[in-house]
GUZANU-711320 format. One record per atom (N, C-alpha, C): residue number from 1; atom name; x, y, z. Coordinates in steps of 0.2 Angstrom, whole numbers. Layout:
<pts>
{i=NUM, at=CA, c1=X, c2=Y, c3=Z}
...
</pts>
This chain:
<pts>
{i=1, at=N, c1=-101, c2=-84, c3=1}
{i=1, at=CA, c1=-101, c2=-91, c3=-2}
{i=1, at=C, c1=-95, c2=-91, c3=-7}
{i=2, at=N, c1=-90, c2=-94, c3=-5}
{i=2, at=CA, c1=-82, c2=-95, c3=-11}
{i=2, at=C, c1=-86, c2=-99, c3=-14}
{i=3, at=N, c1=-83, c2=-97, c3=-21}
{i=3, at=CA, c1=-81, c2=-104, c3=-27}
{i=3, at=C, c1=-79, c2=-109, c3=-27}
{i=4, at=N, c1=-79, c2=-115, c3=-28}
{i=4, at=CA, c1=-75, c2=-121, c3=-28}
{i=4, at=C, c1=-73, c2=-120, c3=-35}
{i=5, at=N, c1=-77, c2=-120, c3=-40}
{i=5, at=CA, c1=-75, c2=-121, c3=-49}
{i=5, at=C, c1=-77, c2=-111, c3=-50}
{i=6, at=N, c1=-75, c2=-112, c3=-58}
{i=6, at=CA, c1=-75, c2=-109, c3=-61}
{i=6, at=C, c1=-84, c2=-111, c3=-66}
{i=7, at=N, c1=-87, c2=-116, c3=-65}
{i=7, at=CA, c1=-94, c2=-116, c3=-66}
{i=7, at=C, c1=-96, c2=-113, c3=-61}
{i=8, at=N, c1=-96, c2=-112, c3=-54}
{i=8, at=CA, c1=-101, c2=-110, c3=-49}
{i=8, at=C, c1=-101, c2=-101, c3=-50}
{i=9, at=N, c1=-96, c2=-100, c3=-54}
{i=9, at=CA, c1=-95, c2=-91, c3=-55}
{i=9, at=C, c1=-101, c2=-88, c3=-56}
{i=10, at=N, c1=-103, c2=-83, c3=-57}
{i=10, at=CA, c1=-109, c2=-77, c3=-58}
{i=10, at=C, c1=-110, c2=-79, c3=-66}
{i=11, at=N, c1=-116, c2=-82, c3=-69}
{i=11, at=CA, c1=-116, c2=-83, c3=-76}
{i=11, at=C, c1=-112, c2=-76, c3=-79}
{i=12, at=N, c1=-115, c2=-72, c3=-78}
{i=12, at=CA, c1=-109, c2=-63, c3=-80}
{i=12, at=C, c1=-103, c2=-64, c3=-80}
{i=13, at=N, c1=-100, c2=-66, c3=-76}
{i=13, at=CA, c1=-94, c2=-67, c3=-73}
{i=13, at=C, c1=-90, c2=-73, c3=-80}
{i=14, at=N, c1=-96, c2=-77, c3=-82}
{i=14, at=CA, c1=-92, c2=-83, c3=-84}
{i=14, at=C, c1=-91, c2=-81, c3=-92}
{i=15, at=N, c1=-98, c2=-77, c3=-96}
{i=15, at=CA, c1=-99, c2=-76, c3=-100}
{i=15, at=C, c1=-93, c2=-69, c3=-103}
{i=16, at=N, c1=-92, c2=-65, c3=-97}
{i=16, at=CA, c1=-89, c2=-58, c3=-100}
{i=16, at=C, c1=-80, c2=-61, c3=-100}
{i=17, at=N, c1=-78, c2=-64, c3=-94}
{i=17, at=CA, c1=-71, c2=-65, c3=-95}
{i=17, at=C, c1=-69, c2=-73, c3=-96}
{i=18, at=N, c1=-63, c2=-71, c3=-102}
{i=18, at=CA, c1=-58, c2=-80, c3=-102}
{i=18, at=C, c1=-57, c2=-80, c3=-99}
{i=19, at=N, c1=-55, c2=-87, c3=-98}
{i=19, at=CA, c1=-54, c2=-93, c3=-93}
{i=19, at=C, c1=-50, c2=-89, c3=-87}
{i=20, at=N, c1=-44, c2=-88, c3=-91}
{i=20, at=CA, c1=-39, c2=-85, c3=-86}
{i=20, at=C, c1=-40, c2=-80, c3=-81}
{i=21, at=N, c1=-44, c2=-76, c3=-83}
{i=21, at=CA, c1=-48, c2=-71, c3=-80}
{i=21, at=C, c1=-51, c2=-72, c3=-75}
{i=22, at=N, c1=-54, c2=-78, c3=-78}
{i=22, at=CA, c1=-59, c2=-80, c3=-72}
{i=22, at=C, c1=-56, c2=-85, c3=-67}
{i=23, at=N, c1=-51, c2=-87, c3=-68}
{i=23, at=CA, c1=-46, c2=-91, c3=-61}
{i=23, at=C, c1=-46, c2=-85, c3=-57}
{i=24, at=N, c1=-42, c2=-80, c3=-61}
{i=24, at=CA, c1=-42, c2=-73, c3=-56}
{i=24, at=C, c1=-46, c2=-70, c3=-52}
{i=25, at=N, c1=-54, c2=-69, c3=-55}
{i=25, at=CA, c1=-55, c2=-67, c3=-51}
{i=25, at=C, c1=-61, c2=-73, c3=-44}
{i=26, at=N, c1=-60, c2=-80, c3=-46}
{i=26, at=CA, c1=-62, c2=-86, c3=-42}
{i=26, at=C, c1=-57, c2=-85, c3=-36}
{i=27, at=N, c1=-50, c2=-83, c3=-37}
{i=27, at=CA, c1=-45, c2=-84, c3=-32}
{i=27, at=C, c1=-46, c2=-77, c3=-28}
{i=28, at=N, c1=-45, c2=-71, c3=-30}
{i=28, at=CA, c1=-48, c2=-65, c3=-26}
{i=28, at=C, c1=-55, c2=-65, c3=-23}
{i=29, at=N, c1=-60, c2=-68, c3=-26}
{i=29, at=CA, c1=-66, c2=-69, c3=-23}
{i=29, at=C, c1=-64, c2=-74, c3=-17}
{i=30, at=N, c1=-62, c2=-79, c3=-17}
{i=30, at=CA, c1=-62, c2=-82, c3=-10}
{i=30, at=C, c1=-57, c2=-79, c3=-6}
{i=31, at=N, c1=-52, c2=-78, c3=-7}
{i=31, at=CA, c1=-47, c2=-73, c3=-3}
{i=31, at=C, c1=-50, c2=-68, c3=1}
{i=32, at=N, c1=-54, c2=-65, c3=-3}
{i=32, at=CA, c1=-56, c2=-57, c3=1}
{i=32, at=C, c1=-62, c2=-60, c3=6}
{i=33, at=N, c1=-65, c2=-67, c3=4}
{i=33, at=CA, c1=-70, c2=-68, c3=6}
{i=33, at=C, c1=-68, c2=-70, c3=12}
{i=34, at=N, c1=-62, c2=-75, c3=14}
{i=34, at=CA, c1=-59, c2=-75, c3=19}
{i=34, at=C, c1=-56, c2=-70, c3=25}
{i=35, at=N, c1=-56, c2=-64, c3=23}
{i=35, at=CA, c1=-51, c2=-58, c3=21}
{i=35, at=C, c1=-57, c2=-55, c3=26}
{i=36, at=N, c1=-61, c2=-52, c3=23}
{i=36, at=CA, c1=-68, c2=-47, c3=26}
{i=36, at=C, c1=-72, c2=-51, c3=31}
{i=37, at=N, c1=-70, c2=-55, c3=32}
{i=37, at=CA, c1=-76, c2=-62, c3=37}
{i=37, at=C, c1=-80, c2=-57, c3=43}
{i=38, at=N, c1=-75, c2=-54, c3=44}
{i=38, at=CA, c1=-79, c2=-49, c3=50}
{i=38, at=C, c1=-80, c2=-40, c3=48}
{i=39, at=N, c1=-86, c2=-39, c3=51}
{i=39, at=CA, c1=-87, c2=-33, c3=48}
{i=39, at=C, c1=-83, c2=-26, c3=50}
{i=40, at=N, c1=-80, c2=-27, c3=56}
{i=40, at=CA, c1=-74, c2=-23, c3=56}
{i=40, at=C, c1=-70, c2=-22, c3=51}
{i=41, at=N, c1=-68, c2=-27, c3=47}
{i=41, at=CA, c1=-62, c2=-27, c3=43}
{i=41, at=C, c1=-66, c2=-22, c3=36}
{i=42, at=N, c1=-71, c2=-23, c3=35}
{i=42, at=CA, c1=-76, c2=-19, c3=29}
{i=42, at=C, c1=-76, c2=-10, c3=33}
{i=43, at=N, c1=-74, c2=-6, c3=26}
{i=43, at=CA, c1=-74, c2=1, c3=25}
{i=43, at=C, c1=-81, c2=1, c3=26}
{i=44, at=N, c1=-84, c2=0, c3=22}
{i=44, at=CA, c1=-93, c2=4, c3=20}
{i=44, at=C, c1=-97, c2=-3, c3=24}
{i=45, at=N, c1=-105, c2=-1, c3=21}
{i=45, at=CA, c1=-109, c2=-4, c3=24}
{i=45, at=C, c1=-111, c2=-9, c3=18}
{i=46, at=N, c1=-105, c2=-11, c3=15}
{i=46, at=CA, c1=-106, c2=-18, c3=10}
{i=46, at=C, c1=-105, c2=-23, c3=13}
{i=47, at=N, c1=-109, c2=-27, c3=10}
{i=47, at=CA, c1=-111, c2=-36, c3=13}
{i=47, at=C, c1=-103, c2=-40, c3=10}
{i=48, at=N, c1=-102, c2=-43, c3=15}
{i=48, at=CA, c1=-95, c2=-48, c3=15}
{i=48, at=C, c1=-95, c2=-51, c3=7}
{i=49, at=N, c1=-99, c2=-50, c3=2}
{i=49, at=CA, c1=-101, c2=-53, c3=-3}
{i=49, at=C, c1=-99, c2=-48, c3=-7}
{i=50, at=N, c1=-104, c2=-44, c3=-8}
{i=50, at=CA, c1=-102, c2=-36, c3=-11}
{i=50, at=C, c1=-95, c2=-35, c3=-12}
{i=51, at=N, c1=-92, c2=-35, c3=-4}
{i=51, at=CA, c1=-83, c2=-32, c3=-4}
{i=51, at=C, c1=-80, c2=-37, c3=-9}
{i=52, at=N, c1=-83, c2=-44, c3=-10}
{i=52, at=CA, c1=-77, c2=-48, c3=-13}
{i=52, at=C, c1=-80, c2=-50, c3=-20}
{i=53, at=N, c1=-84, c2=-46, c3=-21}
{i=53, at=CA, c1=-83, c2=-43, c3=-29}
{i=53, at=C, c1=-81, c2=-40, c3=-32}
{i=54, at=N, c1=-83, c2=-35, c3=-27}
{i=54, at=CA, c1=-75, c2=-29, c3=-29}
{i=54, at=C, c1=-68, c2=-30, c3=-29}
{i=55, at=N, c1=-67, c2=-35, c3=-25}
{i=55, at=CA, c1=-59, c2=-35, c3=-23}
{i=55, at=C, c1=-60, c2=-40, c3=-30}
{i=56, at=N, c1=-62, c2=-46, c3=-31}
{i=56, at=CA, c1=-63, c2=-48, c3=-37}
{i=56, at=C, c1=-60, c2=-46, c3=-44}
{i=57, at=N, c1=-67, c2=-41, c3=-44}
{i=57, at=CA, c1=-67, c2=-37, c3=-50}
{i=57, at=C, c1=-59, c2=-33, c3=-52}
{i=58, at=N, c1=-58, c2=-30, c3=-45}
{i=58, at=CA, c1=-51, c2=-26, c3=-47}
{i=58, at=C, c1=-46, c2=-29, c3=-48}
{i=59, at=N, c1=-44, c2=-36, c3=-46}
{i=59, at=CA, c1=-39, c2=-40, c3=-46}
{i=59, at=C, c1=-39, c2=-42, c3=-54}
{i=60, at=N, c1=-44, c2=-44, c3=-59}
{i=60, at=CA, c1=-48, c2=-44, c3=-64}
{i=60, at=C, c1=-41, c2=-38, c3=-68}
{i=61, at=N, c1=-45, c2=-32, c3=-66}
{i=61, at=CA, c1=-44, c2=-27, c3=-70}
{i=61, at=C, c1=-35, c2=-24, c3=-68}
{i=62, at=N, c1=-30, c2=-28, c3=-65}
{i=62, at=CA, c1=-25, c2=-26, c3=-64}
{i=62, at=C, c1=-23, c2=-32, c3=-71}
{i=63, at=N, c1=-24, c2=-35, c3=-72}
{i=63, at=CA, c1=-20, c2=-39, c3=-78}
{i=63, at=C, c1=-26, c2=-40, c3=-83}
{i=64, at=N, c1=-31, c2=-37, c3=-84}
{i=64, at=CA, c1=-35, c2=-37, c3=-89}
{i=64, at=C, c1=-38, c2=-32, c3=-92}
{i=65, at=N, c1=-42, c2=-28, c3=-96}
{i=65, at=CA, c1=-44, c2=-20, c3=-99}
{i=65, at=C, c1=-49, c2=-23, c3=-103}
{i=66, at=N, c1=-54, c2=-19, c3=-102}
{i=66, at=CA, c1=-60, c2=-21, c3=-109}
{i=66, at=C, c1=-58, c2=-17, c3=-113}
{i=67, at=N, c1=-63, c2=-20, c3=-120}
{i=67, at=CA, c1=-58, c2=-17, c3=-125}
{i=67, at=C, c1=-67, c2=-17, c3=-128}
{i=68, at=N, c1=-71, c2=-14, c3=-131}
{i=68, at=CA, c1=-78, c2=-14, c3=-132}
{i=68, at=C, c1=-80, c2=-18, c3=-126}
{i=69, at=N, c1=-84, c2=-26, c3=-130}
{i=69, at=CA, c1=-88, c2=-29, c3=-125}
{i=69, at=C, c1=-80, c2=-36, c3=-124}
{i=70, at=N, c1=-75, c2=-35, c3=-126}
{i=70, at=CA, c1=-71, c2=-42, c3=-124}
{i=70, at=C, c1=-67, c2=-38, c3=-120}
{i=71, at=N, c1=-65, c2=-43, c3=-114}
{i=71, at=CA, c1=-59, c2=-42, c3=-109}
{i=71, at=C, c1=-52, c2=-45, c3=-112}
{i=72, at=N, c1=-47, c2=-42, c3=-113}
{i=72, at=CA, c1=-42, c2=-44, c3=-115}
{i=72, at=C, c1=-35, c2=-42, c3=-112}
{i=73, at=N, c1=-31, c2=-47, c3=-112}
{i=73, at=CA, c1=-23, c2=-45, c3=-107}
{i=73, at=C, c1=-21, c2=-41, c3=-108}
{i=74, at=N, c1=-18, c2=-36, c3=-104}
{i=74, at=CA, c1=-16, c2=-30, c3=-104}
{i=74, at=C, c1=-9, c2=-31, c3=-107}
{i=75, at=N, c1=-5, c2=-29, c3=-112}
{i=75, at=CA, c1=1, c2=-29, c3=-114}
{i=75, at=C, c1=8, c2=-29, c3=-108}
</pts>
């Protein structure tokens, strides 16, 4: 299920990262979600949802680092 908004995000998702963060990971979320459509394309036995969390997440953490409980840009 892609995102349209940045309201429709994981409340977690909306509450732990800024805004910017959160475009980041709305756009890798639908991408991978298009990306893994078929279970061929997926390593492990994660759900087409699962994988695009994680690709998500990581995309997240290529321009972002937590720093205690705030996410903040990486220098």
């Amino acid at each position: 299920m892609p995102y349209d908004t940045l309201q429709g995000l994981p409340e977690a998702v909306r509450q732990a990262l800024p805004k910017h963060a959160q475009e980041i990971y709305l756009a890798a979320f639908n991408n991978a979600w298009d990306q893994y459509r078929d279970e061929d394309s997926r390593r492990d036995d994660d759900s087409r949802e699962e994988v695009a969390h994680k690709v998500a997440w990581s995309a997240v953490k290529q321009k972002y680092e937590k720093h205690g409980e705030r996410w903040q840009r990486k220098p």
